[in-house]
Structure formats: structure tokens, C-alpha cells
Backbone and ligand atoms as CSV (ligand in chain L), in Angstrom:
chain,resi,resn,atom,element,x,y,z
A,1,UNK,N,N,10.415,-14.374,-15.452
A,1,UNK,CA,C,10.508,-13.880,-14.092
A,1,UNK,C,C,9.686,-12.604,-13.967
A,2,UNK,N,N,8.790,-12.784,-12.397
A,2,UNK,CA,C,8.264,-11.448,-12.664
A,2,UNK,C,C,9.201,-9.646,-12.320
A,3,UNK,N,N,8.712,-8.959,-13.043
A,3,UNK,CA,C,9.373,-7.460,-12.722
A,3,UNK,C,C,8.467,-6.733,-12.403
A,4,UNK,N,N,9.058,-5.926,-11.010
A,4,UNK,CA,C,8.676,-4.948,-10.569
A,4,UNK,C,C,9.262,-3.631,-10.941
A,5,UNK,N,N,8.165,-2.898,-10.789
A,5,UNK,CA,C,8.733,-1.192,-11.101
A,5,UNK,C,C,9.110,-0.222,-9.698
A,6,UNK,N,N,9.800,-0.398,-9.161
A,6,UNK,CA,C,10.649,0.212,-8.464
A,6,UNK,C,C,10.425,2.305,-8.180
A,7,UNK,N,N,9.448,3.090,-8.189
A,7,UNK,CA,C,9.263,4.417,-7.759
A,7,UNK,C,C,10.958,4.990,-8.164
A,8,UNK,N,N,11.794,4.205,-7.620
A,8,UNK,CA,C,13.620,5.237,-7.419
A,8,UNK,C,C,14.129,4.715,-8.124
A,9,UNK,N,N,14.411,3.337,-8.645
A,9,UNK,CA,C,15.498,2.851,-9.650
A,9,UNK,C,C,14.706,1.944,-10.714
A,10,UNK,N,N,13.715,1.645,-10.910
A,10,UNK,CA,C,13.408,1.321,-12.373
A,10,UNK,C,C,13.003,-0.375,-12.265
A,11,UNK,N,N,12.539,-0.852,-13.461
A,11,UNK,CA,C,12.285,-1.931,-13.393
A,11,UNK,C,C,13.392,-2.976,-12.615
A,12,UNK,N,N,13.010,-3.813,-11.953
A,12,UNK,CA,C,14.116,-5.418,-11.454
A,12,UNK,C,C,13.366,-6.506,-11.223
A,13,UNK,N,N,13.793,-7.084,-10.723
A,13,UNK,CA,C,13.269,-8.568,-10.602
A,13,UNK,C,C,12.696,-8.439,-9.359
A,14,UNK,N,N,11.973,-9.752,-9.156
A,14,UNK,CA,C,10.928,-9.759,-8.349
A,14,UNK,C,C,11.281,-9.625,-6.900
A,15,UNK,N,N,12.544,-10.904,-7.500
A,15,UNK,CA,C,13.612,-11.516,-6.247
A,15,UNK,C,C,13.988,-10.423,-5.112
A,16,UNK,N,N,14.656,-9.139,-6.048
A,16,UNK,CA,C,14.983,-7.857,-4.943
A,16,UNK,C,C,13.882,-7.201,-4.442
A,17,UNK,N,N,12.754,-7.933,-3.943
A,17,UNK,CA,C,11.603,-7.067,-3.296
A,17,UNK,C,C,11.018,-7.631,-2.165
A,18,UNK,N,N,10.069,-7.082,-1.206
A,18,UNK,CA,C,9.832,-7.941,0.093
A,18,UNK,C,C,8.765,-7.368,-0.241
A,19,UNK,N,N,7.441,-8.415,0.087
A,19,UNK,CA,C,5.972,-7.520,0.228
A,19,UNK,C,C,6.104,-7.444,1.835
A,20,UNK,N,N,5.133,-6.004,2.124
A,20,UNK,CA,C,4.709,-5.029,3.358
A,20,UNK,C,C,3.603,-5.973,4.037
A,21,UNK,N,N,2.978,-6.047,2.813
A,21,UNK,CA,C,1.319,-6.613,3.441
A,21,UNK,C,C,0.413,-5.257,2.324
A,22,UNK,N,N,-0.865,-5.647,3.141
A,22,UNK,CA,C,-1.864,-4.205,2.389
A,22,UNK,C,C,-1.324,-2.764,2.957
A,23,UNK,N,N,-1.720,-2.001,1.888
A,23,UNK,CA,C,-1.012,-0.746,2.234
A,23,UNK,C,C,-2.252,0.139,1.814
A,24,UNK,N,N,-2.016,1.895,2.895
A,24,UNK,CA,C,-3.559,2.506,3.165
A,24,UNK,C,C,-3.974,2.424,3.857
A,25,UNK,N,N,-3.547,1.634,4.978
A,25,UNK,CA,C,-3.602,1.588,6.360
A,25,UNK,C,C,-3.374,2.550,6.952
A,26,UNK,N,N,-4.560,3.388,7.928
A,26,UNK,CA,C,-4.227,4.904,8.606
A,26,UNK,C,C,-3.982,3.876,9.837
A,27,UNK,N,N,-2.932,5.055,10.496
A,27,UNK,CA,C,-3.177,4.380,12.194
A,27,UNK,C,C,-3.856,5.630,12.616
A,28,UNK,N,N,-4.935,4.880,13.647
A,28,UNK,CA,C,-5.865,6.079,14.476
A,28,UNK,C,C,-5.530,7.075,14.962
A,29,UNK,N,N,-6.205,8.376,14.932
A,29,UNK,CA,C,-5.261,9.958,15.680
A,29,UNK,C,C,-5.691,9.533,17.312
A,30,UNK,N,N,-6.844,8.531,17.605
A,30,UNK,CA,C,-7.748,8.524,19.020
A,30,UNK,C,C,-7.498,7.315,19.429
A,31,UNK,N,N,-6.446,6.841,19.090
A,31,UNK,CA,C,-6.127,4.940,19.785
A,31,UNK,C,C,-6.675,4.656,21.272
A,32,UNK,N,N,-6.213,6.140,22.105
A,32,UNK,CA,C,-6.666,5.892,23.623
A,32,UNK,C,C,-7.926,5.568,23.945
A,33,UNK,N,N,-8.784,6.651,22.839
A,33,UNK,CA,C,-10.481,6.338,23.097
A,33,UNK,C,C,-11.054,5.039,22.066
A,34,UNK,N,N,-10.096,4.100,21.529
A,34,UNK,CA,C,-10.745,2.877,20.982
A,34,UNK,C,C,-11.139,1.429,21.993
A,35,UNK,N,N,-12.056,1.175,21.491
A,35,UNK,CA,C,-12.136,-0.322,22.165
A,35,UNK,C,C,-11.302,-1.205,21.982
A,36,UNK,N,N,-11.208,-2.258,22.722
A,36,UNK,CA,C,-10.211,-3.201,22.336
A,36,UNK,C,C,-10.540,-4.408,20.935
A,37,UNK,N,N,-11.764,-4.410,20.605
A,37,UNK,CA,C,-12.317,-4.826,19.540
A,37,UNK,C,C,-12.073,-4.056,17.940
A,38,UNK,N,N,-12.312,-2.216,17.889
A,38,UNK,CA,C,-11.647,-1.695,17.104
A,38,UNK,C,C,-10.308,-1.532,17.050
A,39,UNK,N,N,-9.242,-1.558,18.278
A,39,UNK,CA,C,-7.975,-1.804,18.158
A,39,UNK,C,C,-7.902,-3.013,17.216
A,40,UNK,N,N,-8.294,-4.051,17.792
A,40,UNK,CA,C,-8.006,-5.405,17.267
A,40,UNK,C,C,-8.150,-5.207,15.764
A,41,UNK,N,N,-9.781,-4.599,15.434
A,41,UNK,CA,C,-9.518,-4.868,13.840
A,41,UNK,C,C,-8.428,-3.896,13.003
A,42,UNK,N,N,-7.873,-3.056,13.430
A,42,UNK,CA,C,-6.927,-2.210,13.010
A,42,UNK,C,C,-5.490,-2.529,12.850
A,43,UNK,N,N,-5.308,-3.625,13.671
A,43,UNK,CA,C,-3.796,-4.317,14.200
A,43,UNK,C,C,-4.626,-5.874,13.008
A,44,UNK,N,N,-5.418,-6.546,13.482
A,44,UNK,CA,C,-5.537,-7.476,12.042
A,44,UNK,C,C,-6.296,-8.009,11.373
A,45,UNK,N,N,-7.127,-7.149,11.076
A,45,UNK,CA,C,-8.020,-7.365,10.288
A,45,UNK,C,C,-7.524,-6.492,8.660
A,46,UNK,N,N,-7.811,-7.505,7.735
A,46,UNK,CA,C,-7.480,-7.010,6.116
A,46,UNK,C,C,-8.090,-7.126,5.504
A,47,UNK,N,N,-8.292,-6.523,4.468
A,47,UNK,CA,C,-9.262,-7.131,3.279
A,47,UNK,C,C,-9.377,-8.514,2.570
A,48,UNK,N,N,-8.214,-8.312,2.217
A,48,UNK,CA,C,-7.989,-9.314,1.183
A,48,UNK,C,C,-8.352,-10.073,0.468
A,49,UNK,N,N,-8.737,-9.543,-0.749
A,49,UNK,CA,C,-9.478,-8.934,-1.668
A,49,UNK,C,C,-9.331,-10.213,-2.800
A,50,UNK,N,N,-10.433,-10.687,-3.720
A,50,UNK,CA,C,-9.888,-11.386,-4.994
A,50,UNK,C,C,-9.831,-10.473,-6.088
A,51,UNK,N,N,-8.777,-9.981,-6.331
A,51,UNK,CA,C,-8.444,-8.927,-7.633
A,51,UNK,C,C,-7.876,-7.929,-7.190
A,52,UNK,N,N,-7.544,-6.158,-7.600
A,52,UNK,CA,C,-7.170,-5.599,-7.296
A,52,UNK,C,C,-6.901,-5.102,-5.900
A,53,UNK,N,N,-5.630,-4.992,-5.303
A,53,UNK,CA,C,-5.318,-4.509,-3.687
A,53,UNK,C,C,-4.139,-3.288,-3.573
A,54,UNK,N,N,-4.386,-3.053,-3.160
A,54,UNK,CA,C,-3.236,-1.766,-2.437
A,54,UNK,C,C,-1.992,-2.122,-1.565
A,55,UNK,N,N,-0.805,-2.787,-1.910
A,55,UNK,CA,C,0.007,-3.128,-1.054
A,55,UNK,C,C,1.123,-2.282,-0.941
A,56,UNK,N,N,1.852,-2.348,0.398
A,56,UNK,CA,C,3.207,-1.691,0.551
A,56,UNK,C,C,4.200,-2.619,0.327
A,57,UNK,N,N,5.308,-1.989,-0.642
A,57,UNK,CA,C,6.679,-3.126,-1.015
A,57,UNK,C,C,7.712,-2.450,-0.510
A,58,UNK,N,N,8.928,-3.176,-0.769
A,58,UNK,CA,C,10.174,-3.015,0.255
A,58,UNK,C,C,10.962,-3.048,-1.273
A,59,UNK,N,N,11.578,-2.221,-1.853
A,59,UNK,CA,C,12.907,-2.724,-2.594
A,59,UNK,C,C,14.669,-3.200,-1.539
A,60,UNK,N,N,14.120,-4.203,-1.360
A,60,UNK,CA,C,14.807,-4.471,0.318
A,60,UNK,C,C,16.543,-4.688,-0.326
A,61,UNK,N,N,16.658,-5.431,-1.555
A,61,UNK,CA,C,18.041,-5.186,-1.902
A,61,UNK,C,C,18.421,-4.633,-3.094
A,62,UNK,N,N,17.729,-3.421,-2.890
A,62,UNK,CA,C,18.025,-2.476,-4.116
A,62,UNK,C,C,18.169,-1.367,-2.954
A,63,UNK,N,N,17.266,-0.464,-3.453
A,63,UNK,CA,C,17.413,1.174,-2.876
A,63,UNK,C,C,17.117,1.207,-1.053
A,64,UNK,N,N,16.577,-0.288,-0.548
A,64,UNK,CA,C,15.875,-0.013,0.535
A,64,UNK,C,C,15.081,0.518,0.806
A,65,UNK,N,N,14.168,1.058,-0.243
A,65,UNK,CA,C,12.957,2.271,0.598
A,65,UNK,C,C,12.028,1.658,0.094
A,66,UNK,N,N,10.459,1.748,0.914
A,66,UNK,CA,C,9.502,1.353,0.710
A,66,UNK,C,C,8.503,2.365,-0.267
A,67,UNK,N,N,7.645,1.709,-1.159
A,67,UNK,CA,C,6.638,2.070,-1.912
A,67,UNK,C,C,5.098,1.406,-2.075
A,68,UNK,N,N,4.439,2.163,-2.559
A,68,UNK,CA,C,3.350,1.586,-2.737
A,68,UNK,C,C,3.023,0.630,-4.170
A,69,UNK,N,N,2.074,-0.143,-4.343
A,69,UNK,CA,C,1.740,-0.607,-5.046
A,69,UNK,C,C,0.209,-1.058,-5.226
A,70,UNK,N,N,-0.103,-1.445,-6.497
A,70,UNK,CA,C,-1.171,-1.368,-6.568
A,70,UNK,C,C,-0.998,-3.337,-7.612
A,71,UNK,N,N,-1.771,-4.349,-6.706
A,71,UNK,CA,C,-1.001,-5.708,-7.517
A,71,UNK,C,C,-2.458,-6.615,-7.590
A,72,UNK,N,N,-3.100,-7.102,-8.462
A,72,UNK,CA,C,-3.726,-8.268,-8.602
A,72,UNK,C,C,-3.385,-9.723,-7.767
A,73,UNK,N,N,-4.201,-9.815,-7.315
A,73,UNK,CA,C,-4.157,-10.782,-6.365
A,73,UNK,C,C,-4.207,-12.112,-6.924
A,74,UNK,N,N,-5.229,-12.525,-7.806
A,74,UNK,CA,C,-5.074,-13.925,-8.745
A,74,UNK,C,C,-4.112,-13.891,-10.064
A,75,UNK,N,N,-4.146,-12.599,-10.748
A,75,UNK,CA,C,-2.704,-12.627,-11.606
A,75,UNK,C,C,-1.266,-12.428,-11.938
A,76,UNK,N,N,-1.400,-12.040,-10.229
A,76,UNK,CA,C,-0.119,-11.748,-9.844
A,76,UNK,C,C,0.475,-9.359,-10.546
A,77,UNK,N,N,-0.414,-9.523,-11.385
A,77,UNK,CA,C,0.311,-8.613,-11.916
A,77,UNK,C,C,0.364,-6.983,-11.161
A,78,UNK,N,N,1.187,-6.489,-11.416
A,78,UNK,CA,C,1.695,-5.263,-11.036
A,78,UNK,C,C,0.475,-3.986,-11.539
A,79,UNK,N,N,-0.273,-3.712,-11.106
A,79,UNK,CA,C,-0.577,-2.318,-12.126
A,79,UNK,C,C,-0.217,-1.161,-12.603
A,80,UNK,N,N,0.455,-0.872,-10.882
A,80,UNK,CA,C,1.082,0.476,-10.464
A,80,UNK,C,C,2.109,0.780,-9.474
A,81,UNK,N,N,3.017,1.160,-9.643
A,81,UNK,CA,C,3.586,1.430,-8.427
A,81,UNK,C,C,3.950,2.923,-7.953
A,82,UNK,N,N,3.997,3.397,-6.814
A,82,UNK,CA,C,4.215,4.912,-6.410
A,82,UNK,C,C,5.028,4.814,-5.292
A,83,UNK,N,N,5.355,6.293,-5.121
A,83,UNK,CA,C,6.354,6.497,-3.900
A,83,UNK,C,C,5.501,7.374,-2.803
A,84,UNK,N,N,5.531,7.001,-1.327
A,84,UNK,CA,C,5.065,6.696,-0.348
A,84,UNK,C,C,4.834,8.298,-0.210
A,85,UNK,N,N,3.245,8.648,0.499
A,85,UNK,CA,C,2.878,10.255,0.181
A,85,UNK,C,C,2.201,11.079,-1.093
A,86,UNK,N,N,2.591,10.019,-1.662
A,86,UNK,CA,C,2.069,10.662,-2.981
A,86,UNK,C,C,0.942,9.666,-3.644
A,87,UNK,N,N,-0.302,10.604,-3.869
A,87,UNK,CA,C,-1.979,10.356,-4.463
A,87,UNK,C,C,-1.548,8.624,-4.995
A,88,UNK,N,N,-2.842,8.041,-4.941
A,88,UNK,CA,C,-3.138,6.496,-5.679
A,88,UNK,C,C,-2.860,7.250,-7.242
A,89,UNK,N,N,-2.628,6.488,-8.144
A,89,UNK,CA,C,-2.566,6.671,-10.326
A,89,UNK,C,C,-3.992,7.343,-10.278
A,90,UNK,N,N,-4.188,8.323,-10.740
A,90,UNK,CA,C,-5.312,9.106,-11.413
A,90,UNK,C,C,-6.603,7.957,-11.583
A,91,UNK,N,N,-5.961,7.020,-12.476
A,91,UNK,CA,C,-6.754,5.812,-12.937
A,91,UNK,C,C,-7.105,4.954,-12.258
A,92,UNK,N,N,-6.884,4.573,-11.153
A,92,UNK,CA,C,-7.463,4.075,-9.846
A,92,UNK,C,C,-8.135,4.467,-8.346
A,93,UNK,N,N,-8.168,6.130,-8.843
A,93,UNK,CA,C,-8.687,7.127,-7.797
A,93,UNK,C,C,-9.863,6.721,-7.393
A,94,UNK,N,N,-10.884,6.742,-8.419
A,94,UNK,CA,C,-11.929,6.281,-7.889
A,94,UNK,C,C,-12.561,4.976,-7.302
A,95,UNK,N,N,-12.021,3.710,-7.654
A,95,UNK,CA,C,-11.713,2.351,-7.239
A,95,UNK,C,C,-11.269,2.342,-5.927
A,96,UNK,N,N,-10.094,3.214,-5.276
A,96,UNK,CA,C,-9.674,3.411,-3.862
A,96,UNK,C,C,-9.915,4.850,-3.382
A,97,UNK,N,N,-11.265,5.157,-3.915
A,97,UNK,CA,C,-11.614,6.855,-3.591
A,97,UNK,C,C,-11.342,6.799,-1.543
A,98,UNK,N,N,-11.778,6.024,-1.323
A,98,UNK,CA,C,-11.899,6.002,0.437
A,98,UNK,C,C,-10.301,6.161,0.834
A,99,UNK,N,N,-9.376,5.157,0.653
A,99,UNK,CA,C,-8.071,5.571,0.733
A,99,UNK,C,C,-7.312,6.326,0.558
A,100,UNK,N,N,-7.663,6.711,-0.409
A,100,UNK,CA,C,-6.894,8.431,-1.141
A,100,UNK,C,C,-6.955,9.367,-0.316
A,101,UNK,N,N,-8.761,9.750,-0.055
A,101,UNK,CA,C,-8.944,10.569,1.097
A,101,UNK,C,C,-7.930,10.239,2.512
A,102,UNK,N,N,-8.215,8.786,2.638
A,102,UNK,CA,C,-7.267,8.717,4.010
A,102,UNK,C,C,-5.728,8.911,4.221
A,103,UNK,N,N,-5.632,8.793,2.877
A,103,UNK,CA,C,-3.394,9.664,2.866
A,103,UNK,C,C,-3.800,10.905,2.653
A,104,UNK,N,N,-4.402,11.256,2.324
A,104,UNK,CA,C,-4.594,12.894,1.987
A,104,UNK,C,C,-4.644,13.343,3.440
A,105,UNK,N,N,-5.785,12.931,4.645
A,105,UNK,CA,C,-6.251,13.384,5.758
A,105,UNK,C,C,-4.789,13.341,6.946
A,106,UNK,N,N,-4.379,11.993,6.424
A,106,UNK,CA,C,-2.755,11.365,7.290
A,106,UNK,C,C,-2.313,12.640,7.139
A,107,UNK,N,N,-1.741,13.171,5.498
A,107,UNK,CA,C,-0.539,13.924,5.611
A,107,UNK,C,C,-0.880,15.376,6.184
A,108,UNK,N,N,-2.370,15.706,5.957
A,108,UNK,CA,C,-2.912,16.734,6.444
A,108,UNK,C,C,-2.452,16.763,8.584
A,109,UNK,N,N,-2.807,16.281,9.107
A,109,UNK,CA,C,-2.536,15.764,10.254
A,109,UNK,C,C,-1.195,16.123,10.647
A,110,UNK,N,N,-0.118,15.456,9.869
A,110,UNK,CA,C,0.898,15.250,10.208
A,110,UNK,C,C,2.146,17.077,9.907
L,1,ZN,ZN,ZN,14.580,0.808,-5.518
């Protein structure tokens, strides 16, 4: 069975988890001044990627709180997981250098 690593309570099973979708998703500071074409790709347009992706998970019947993750797309496997706000793994900084900046700029903002 696969296991996930959980940011708050530790390894569990797969079963107690919900995927988000991709995660690193900014929402726009200027939504009013977008087109309805850049709205659109923002609401659904994804990567989705063959190999490494950036997703948001749910430990939906464990702790309830959402985290990030970092999961292989054809091997299923886990690389990384983090808690929401806090930098991509050192070791994947540069691989998602564009994203990093964009939680960095979010929390700056906020
Ligand atoms: Zn948890």
C-alpha cells in the first residue's frame, strides 16, 4: 500500500488522503484588469506534467489540514511533502525556481 508523509502526523496510508489537484497556483492580485481568456487559463488550465509535479493534498481523515507535495506522475511516488507557506525542499528549488518565487511574492503580498 502506498504511504504518504503527512507535514503534522507522520507517515499513513494512502487511503486517509484526498489529492487538491496541482499546487503553486497564485491567484491574480489584478483579476479585474484580466481578460476573460487569461481568467480562463488560471481557473483551468494545468500543466500536467509526465514526471515530477507540485500538488496540494488533504490529510482529509487524519489531521484535516492541507499540504503540499511534491509526487511523480508515472511512478506514483512521493518525493516530498511540506506544510503550506513554507519554501519547495532545498533540493527541488531550482526545478520549481518560478514557483518558489511565486509563494514567496503571495506571502509577501499578503
Ligand atoms: Zn495529518
Amino acid at each position: 500500500m502506498l504511504q504518504i508523509n503527512c507535514p503534522f502526523c507522520g507517515t499513513r496510508a494512502e487511503i486517509e488522503f484526498t489529492c487538491g489537484g496541482e499546487g503553486g497556483i497564485v491567484r491574480p492580485l489584478n483579476s479585474e484588469a484580466m481578460s476573460d481568456a487569461e481568467w480562463g487559463d488560471y481557473v483551468f488550465m494545468r500543466k500536467n506534467p509526465k514526471g515530477l509535479q507540485h500538488e496540494q493534498w488533504r490529510h482529509s481523515s487524519g489531521c484535516g489540514r492541507w499540504f503540499n507535495a511534491l509526487r511523480h506522475t508515472v511512478s506514483y511516488r512521493f518525493e516530498a511533502t511540506w506544510k503550506i507557506g513554507e519554501p519547495i525542499p532545498a533540493q527541488f528549488a531550482a526545478e520549481f525556481a518560478a514557483e518558489s518565487a511565486a509563494v514567496v511574492n503571495e506571502g509577501a503580498a499578503v
